[in-house]
N, C-alpha and C positions, 0 to 999 in steps of 0.2 A: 214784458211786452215790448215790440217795437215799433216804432215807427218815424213817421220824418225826421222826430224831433229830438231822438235818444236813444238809448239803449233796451236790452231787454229789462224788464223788472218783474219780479217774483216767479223766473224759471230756471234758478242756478240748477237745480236736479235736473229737469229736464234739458236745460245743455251740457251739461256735463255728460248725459250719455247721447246726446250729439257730439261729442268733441270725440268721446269714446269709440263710436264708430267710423268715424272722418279716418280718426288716426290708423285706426284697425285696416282699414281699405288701403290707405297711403302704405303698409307694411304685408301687404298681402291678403289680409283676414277680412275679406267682402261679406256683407250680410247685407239684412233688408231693414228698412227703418219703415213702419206705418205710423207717422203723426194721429191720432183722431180725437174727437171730441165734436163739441155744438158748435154749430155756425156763429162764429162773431169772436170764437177763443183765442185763436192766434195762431192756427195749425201752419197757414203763408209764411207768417214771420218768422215762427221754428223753425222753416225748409230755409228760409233768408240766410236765417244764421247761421244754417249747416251748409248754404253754399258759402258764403265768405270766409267760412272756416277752411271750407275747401282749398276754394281757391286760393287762398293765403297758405295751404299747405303743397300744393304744385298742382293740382288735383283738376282735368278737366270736370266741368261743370255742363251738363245738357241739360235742355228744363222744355217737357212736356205737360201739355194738361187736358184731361176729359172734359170734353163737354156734352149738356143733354142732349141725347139723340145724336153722337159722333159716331161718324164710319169706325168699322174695325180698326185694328190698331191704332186708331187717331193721334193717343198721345206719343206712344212709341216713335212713329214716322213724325211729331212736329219736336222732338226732342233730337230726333237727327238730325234731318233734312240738311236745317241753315248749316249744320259742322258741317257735314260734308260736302257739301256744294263748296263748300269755301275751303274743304280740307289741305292740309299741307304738304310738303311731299312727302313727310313721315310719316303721313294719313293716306296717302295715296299707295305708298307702296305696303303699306298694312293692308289694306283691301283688296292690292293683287296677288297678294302669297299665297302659298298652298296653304295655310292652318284655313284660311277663308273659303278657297276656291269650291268647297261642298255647297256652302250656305250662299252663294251671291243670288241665286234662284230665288232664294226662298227668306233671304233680305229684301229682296226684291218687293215682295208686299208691303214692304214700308217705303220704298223708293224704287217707283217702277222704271224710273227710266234707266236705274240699272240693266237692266236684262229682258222688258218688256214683261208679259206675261208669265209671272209662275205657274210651273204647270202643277196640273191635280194628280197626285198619285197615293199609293196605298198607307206610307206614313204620316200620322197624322200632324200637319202641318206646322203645329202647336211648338211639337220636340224640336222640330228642326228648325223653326225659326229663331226657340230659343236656342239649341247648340251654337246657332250662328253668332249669336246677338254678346253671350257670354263672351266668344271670341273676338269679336269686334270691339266690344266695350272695352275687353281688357288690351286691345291691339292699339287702342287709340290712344294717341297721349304720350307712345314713344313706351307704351307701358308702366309710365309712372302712376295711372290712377286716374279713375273718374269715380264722379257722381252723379247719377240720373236721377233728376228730381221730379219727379212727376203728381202734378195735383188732380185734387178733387175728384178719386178714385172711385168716390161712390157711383159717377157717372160712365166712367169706365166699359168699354164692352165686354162678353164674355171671352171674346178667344184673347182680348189684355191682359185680362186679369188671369188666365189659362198659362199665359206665357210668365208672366210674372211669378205665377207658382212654382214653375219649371226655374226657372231664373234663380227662386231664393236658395236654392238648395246648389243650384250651378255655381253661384259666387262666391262662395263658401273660400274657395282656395284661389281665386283671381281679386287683383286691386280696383274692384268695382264694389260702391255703396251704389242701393236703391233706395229713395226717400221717397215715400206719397203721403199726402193727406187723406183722409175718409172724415167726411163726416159723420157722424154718429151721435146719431138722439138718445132715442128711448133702448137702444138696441145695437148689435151689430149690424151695418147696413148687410140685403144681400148680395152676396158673389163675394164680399172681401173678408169675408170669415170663414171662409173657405184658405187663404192668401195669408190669416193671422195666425191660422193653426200652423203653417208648416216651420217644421225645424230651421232655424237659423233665424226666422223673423223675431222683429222686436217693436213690442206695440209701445208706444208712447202716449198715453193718454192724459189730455190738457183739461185741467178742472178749472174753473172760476177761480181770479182773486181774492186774495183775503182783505180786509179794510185796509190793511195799512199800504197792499201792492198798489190798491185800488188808488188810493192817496197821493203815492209815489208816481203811476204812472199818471195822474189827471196833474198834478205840478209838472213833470217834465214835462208835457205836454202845453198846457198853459204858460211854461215859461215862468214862474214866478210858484213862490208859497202863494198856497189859498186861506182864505179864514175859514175859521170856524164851520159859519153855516153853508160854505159854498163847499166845502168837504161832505158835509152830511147830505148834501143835495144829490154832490158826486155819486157816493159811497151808498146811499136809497133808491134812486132812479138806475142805475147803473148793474145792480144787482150781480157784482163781480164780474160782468162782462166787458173784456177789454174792449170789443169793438162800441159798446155803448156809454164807455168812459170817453173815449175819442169822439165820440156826435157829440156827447153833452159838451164838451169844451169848444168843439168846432161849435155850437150851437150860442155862443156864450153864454152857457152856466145862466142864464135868465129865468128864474124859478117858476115864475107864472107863464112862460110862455113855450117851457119846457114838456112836453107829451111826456108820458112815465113809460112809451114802449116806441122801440124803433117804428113802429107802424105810423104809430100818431108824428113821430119827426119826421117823416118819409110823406104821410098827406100834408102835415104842414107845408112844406118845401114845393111838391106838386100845386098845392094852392095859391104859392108864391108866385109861381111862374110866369101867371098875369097875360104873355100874347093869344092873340087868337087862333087853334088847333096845336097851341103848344102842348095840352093836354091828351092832346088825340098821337102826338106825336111818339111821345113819353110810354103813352100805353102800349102802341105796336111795338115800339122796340121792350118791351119786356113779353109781349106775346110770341113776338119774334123769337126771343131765347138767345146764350151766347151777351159777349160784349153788344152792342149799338153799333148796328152796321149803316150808316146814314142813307150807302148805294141802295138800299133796297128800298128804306121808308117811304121814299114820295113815289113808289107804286104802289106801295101797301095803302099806304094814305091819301091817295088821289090829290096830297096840299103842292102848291110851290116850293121847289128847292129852295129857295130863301126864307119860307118857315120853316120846312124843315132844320135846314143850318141854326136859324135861329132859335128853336126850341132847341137843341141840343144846346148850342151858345150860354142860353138862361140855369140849363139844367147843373153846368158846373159852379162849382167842384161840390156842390152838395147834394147831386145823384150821380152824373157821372164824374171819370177823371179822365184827363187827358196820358193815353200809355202809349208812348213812341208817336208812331202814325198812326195810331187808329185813339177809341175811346171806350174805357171801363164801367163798369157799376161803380160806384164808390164801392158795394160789398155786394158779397150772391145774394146777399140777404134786402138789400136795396129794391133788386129786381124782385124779388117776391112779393116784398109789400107794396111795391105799384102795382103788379098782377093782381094780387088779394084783391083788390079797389077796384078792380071791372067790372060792372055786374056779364052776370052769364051769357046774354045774350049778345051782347057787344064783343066780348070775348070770344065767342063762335066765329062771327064775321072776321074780326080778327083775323083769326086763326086761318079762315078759309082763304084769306087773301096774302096771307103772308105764305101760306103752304105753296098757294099757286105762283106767286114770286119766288119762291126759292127752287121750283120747278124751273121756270123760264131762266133762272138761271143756271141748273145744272152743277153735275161734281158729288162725289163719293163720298163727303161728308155732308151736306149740303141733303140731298135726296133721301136721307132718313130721318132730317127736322123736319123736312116737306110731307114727307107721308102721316107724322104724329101731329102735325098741324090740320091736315085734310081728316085724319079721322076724328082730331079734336074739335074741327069744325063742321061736322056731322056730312062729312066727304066718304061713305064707308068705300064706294067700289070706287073711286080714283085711289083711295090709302093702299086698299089690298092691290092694286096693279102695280102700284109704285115698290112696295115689300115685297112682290112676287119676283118685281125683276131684280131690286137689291140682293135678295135671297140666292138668286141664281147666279148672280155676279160674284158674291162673297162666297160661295160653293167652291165656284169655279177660279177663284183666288185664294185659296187657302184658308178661309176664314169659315168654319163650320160652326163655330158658336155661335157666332155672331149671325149666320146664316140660319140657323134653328131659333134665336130669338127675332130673326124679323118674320120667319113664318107664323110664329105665336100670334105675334100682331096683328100679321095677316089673317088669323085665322079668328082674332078678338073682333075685329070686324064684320064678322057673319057672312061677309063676300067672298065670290070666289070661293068655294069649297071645295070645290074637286082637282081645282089648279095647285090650289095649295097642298091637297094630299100627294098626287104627283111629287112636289118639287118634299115631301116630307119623306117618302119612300125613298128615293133617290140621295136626299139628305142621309139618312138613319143607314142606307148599302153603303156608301163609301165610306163612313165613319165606323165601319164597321160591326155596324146594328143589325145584320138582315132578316135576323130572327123578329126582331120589332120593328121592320121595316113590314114584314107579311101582316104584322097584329095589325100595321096601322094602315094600309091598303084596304086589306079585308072590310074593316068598317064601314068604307063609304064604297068600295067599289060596285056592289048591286046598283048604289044611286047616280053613278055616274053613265054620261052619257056621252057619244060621238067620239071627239078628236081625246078628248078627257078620258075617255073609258077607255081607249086604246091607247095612249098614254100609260095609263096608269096598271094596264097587264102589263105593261114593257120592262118598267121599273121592278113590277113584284117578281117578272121572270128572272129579271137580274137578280133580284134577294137571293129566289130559290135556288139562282144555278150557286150562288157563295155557300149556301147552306146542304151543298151539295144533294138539292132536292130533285132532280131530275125530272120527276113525273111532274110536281107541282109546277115545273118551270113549263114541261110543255103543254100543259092544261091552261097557264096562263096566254100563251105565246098561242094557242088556240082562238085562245075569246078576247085574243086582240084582236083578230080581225085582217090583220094588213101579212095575211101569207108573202106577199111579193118583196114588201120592202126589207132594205139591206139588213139595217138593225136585229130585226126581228130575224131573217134567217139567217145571222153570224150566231145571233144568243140559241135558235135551235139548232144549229150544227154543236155547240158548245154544249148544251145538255144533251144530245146523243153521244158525243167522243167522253163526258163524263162515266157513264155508267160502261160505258164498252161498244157500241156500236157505232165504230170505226167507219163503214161502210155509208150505214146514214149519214155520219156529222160529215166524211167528205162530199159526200152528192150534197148535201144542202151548204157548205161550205163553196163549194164551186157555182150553185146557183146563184150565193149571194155575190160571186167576185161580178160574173155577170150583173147583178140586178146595181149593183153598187157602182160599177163601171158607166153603165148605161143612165145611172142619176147624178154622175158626175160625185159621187161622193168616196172619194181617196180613203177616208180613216176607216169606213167601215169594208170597204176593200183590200186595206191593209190587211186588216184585224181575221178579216176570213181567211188571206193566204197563209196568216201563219197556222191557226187552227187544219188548213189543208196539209202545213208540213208537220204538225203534232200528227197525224194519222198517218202521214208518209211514213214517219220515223218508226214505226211497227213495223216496217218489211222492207223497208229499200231508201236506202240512207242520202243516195245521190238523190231520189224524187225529193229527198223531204229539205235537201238542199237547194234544190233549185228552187222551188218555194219560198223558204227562207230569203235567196238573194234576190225575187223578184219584189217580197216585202220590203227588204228593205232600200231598195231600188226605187219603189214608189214613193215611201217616206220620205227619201233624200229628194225629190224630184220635187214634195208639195211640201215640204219644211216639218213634217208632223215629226219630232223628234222623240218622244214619248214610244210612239211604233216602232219607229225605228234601233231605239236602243233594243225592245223588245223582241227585234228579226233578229238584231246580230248577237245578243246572248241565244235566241236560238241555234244557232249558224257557230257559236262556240259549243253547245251541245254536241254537233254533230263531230266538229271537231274532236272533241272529249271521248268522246267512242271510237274515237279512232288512233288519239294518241292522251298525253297528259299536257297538253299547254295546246293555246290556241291565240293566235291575235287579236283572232277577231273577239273574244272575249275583252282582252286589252283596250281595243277600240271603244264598244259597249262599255266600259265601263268610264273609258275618260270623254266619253258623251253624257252619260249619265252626272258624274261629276259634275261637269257643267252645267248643265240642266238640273242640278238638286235633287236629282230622282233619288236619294241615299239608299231607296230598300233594291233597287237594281243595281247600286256599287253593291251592297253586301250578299247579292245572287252572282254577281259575278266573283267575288274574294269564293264564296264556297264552292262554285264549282271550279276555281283555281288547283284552291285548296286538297281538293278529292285528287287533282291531278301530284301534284307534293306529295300525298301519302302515297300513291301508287309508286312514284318515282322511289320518295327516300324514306318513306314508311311513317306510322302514326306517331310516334315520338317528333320527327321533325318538324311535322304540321302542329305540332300540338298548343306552341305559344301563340301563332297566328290565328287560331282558331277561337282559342282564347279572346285577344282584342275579338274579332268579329261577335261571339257571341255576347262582349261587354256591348258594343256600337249598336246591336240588334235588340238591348234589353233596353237602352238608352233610348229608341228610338221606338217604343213599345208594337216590335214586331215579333211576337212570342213566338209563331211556327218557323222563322227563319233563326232565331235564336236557337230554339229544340233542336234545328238539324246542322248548327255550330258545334252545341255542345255536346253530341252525339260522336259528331268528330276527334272530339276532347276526350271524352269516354273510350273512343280506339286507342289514344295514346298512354291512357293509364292501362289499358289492357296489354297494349304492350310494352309496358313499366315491369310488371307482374303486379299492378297495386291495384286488388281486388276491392278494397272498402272504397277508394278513390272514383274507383269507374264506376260504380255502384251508386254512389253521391251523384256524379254527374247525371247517370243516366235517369237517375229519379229524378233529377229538375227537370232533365231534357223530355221525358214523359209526360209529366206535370203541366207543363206550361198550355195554354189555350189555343187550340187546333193546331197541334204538333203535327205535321204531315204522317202517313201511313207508315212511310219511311223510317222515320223517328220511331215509332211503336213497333215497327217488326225488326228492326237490326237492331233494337237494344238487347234481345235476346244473343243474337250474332255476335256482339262486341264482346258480351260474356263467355261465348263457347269463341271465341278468337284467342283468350285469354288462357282457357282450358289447352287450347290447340298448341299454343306457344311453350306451355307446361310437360305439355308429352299426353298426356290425357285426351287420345281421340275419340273417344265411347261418350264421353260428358259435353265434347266441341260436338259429337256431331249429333247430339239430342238437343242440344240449345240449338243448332243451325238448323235441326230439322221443323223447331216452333219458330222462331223468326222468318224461314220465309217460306215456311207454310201459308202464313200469314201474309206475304205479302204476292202469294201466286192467286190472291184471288181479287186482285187489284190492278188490272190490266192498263190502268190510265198512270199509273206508278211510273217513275224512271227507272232505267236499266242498273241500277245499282252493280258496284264489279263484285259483288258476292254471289251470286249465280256460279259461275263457274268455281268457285273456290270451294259452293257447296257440291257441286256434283264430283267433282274429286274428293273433299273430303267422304264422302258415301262409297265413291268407287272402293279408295284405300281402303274404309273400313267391312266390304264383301258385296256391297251392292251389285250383286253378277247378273244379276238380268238387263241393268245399267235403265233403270224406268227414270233414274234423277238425269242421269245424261241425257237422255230423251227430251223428259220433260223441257232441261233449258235448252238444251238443240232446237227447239222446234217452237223459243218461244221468242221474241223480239229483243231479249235481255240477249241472245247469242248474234248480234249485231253488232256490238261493242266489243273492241278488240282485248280486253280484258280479262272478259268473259269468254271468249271463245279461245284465246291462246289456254287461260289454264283449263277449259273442257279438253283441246289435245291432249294435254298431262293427262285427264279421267281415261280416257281413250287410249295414251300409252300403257296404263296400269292394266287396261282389262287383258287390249291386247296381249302384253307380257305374261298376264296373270294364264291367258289361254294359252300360250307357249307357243309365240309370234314373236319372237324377239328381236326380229328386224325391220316389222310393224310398231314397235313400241318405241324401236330407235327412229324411225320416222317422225312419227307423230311428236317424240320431244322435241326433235330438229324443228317442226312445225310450229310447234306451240312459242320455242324460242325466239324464233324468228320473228312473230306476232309481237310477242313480249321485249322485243329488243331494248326500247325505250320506258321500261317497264322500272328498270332495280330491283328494288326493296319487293311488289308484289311476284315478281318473278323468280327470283330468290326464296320464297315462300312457298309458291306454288311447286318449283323444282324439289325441294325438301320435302313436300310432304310423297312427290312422285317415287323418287330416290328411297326414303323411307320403305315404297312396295317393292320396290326393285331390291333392296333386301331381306325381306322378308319372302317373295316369291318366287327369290335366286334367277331373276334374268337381267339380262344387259352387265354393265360392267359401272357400279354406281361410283365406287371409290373416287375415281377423279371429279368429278360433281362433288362428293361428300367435300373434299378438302380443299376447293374451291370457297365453298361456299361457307365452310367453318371459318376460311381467313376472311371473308368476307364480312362475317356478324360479328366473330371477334374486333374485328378494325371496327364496325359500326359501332360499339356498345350493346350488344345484340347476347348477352351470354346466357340467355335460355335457351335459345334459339341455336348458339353457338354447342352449348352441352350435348342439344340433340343429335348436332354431327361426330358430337365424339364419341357418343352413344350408338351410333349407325356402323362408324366406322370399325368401334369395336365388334360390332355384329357384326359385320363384312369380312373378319380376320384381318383387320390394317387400324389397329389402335393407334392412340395418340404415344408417342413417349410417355414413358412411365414415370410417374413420379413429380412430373411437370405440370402443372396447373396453365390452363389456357385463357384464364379472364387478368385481362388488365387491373393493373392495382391504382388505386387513386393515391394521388402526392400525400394525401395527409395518412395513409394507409399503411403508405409504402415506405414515409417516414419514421413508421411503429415498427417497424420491422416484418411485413406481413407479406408472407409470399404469395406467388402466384397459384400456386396451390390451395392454400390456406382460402384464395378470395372464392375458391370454387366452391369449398366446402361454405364460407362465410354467403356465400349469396342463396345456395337450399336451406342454409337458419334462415335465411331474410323470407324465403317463400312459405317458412313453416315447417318443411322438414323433419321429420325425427333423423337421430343419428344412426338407425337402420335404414332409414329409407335413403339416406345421403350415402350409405354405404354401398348398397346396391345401385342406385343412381349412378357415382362413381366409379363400379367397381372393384370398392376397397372394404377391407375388414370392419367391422364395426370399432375395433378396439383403436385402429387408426385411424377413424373418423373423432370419434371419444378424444384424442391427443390433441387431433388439430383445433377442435373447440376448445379443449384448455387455453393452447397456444393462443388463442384469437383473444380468450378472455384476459389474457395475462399482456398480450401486447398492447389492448386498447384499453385497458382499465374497467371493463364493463364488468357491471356487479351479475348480469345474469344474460340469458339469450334475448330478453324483451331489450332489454340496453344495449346488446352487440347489435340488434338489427338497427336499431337505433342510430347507430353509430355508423353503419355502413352506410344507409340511407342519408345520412349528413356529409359523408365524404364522396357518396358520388354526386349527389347535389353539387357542390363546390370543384366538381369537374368544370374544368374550361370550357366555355362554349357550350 
């Protein structure tokens, strides 16, 4: 144990794995320490020791602490605050680098006047605070190391202790320890056994002294050996609690005058105090809660500031202690047991008047002691006002836990019931409950009335439109009542563009720009222009542009930043249908940056990304797509992850590695509300893979279930698979040409994409009718489209080319060997086969004898020809040496040789180990 007087005594184990985590952190290996045990063991002094260890080891040291009834993040934000306010330049320029510049939004909740208000958006707060915090901690300090000490967790709010969970597992690999205390009775407290479960934590649990520590620490402390019977006085009353070895010595060891429980030392000492209201002084400031705030007492207590003064004066140092500029409990346990000693009636008043004082004073931690004081002091509808607008405040700041526990409160109260249901619907939509946002509406809504009943349709319309309930959204949006106002008709233009009725959602979209203009209210004017250019974007690309740039024209004009990112990734959509990069994306997304919005950087990275595959094909995009879908798993947005790794799934497709995209595409399915998207071009990824193979009959029955599946979902994006399928159908006999139709005539042939490779379906038919200066047209067309295209243009040519020889028109050969140099140079050698395959069918084969796939360095130092890799790459796809023969062109008996050859160059015992082996050398390809 420690204190003024000495060192620890009887906790060598328990610092020794303090010493063991300090050091681990100071070397990279960050974890989390939870001290816990009974009030009065020594959990303070444990964290003491692990700071001086610390900081004795180079180690910034930050020390936050809970208190009852503290604003959200309380302790996080007081364990910063003072560093960085006073940070140094190697703190200063930590804070403006890009590793941070995501998270300064959303740091921001711990110190607003970073950035002013963080805004609300679809990731939940939690992640991204912690992503932030992990990189700060570990940015601070020049990167040598810190420690974040933070006490008395049991009091802790929940989105604290939210982030902390996220945290123990994030430091794991950064020079950051977390240290808290929990106190802990009979039990685990709640919320931090949740925090002790997670991997990486390490509980430390402080038991009682034994006689002889007990001994030890009452001598150091005394100053001197004790006798005999004033050891067994120690070592009886004290009952191994260090904090009650420390009173009985500060008490002088007086045997009869000794109480046997801190309670009885604690009235003793109140009955010491001898002036007059110094007792009444004493009490408020323990009703009060928190250290002894003196500014507020002589309102609570209607005494003189010079009794007040003086009753704190009397109280040291054997209730309070003097800590910096302000004043302590001597222990938490001090304040209790002057509390205990009120009777209930006193303590009411108490409570009522110290709630209303912390009221008049105001402040975000401050107004949630205030409210559990007024309901303590039987204030039930001032408590529920004050929790109603905390609730709304901590919503609206990122703090959802904590906003769900003050509506509890709110709701323990009996007041206010229909307010509160509101702000719980609304709560439980953005967190992404909306299915238990409609259970918890439902209940009271019959009983509610007026501005509450219409209210509270608004919030359930919202549920329903996330739950993609249409009907239910407009039945709500009905028996709201307020047809005219903005809100309400942005949310019912929003479930008619859901199900498909286009026509409605813009007529009520337009009426709200009007009703929203005319009430002076910007966000929900925004919010309707864009929904008018989601309808646009079905038929006329410029309408649904001009839209777009009037949203975000008005956002820039009233600062709404949130809409605005949200115009201009619209406004890269449109972009994106017209080519593969846009700026305006770029922009969108180093706004969002900015503003912390993280789930609209990662909408803008995939619709980047889509534009990269089209340009340089799925292989290229495929590592990027990658991080994206790790950042979207991190940041628990599952249906943006799904249509990451969807994209990753194209790139094993075009690997040839069928178990690979298979894996992928079952997570990408799996995950929770995977866009439609996700669900129907998982098929498509598969028959992409077929197609690439030479197998049109298997591509074009996968292509014909995926987006089968996705023509009956009109509110869908224009995916560039439309056209790739209507040409793959035409190639394969589609002669009445119902698929070319079908996407002609459907919003998907908007997208330059999609409509350059329908020219390709259209030169095939034409050709295939014996038009063949109609089919040289339309390729010239489609090319023209595709210019800025590559890799998807190149694909769709081949599979053109492909009909043009098989239906003997046009002149394909110079296309064919175009395009063979083209996939060879890429790494492309299925792709590349095919041309050799065509070409030979065209009478213009490749030279004889000459293998056309590049050999990898470690390959090519075995001695393996260019030949041999062609044969080696249909082993890698499974191949038998008949079908490689034919493939080829070549005998079976010469296919038979070059597989010896192959096994004999690379030492493989059999074909499972030569694919093996190839897969290893072109992995370790450059780049």
């Amino acid at each position: 144990m420690v204190d003024g007087c000495g060192a620890m005594v009887g906790r060598d184990a328990e610092l020794a794995a303090v010493t063991e985590l300090v050091d681990g952190a100071r070397d990279r290996r960050g974890g989390t320490l939870l001290v816990a045990g009974e009030a009065g063991v020594g959990k303070t002094r444990l964290l003491a020791e692990a700071a001086r260890h610390a900081d004795g080891a180079g180690l910034l040291v930050l020390t936050g602490r809970a208190v009852e009834g503290g604003g959200a993040y309380r302790p996080l934000a007081e364990a910063l605050v003072g560093h960085l306010r006073a940070a140094d330049a190697r703190a200063a320029e930590a804070l403006g680098g890009p590793e941070l510049r995501p998270y300064r939004a959303a740091l921001g909740r711990l110190l607003p006047e970073w950035t002013g208000e963080p805004p609300a958006e679809s990731v939940d707060p939690v992640l991204v605070l912690g992503e932030g915090l992990v990189r700060l901690l570990a940015a601070l300090n020049g990167g040598r190391g810190c420690l974040l000490v933070l006490e008395d967790l049991h009091w802790a709010d929940a989105d604290t202790l939210a982030v902390l969970e996220y945290l123990a597992g994030a430091v794991l690999r950064a020079p950051v320890l977390i240290a808290g205390s929990v106190r802990e009775e009979d039990g685990p407290p709640g919320g931090t056994h949740r925090l002790a479960a997670r991997p990486g934590v390490r509980t430390v649990r402080l038991e009682r002294l034994g006689r002889a520590a007990v001994v030890a620490l009452a001598e150091r402390c005394a100053g001197a050996a004790l006798p005999g019977p004033l050891r067994d006085l120690v070592v009886g009353r004290s009952d191994g609690l260090p904090l009650l070895v420390e009173e009985l010595v500060a008490g002088g060891l007086a045997e009869r005058a000794v109480p046997p429980t801190l309670a009885g030392l604690v009235a003793a000492r109140l009955a010491a105090l001898g002036g007059a209201g110094h007792r009444r002084v004493l009490d408020a400031a323990a009703v009060l809660g928190g250290d002894p705030d003196w500014a507020l007492l002589q309102a609570v207590t209607g005494l003189p500031e010079r009794t007040v003064l003086g009753a704190l004066r009397a109280a040291q140092p054997r209730l309070v202690v003097p800590a910096g500029d302000a004043l302590r409990w001597r222990h938490a346990l001090t304040r209790d047991a002057v509390l205990a000693a009120i009777s209930p009636p006193e303590r009411a008043a108490l409570a009522r008047a110290c709630g209303a004082a912390l009221l008049r004073r105001g402040g975000p931690d401050t107004d949630p002691r205030a409210a559990d004081l007024l309901a303590a002091g039987g204030d039930r509808d001032g408590a529920a006002a004050v929790y109603l607008r905390l609730a709304r405040d901590r919503l609206d700041r990122g703090a959802p836990r904590d906003a769900a526990a003050l509506l509890e409160r709110a709701e323990a109260t009996a007041a206010s019931r229909y307010a509160v249901a509101v702000e719980r619907v609304r709560l439980l939509t953005v967190v992404g409950e909306p299915a238990a946002a409609l259970e918890a509406g439902a209940r009271v809504l019959d009983a509610a009335t007026a501005d509450d009943h219409a209210g509270l349709c608004l919030r359930l319309a919202e549920a329903a439109i996330a739950l993609r309930r249409w009907d239910d959204a407009d039945r709500f949006l009905r028996r709201a009542g307020r047809p005219g106002d903005p809100d309400a008709l942005v949310l019912a233009a929003d479930a008619a563009f859901g199900p498909g009725d286009l026509a409605r959602a813009a007529r009520l979209a337009g009426t709200a720009i009007v009703a929203a203009r005319d009430a002076g209210r910007p966000e929900a004017r925004c919010r309707a222009l864009v929904v008018l250019g989601r309808c646009a974007m079905r038929h006329d690309l410029d309408a649904a542009r001009a839209h777009y740039e009037d949203a975000a024209q008005l956002a820039a004009e009233h600062g709404l930043r949130p809409c605005r990112i949200m115009a201009l990734l619209a406004l890269g959509t449109v972009d994106m249908c017209r080519g593969t990069s846009s700026t305006l994306l770029d922009e969108a997304r180093d706004l969002a940056l900015e503003t912390g919005r993280l789930a609209d950087v990662i909408v803008a990275d995939l619709l980047a990304a889509e534009g990269v595959l089209l340009a340089d094909g799925p292989r290229a995009v495929e590592p990027a797509v990658r991080d994206v879908a790790a950042r979207a798993g991190r940041l628990g947005l599952p249906n943006l992850q799904a249509v990451a790794e969807l994209l990753a799934a194209f790139g094993r497709a075009a690997d040839g590695d069928a178990g690979g995209m298979r894996a992928v595409l079952d997570a990408a399915a799996g995950r929770p509300h995977a866009p439609i998207e996700v669900v129907s071009q998982a098929p498509v990824a598969a028959g992409l893979l077929r197609l690439m193979d030479g197998d049109l009959p298997a591509a074009g029955a996968l292509f014909d279930e995926g987006m089968g599946l996705l023509e009956d979902h009109p509110q869908a994006a224009p995916v560039p698979l439309w056209g790739l399928w209507a040409l793959l159908r035409t190639v394969l006999g589609d002669r009445d040409g119902d698929v070319r139709a079908r996407v002609r005539g459907s919003y998907a042939a908007l997208r330059a994409a999609n409509r350059g490779v329908l020219h390709y379906a259209d030169a095939v038919a034409a050709g295939r009718a014996g038009r063949p200066g109609r089919a040289a047209e339309l390729m010239a067309a489609g090319d023209a489209l595709l210019a800025g295209y590559g890799w998807w243009r190149r694909l769709g040519r081949l599979l053109a080319l492909r009909a043009a020889v098989d239906d003997g028109w046009g002149d394909p050969v110079p296309g064919l060997r175009a395009a063979l140099a083209a996939f060879t140079a890429g790494g492309e050698p299925r792709l590349a086969r095919t041309c050799r395959d065509l070409l030979r069918r065209a009478g213009a084969p490749t030279r004889a004898g000459r293998g056309r796939a590049a050999v990898p360095a470690a390959l090519r130092a075995a001695g393996v020809t260019s030949r041999e890799m062609d044969v080696l790459a249909l082993v890698t796809d499974g191949l038998t040496n008949r079908q490689i023969a034919q493939r080829l062109f070549l005998s079976p008996r010469t296919v038979d040789t070059h597989v010896g050859n192959l096994l004999a160059k690379t030492g493989a015992a059999d074909r499972t180990e030569l694919r093996a082996r190839h897969r290893a050398a072109d992995a370790a390809r450059p780049g």
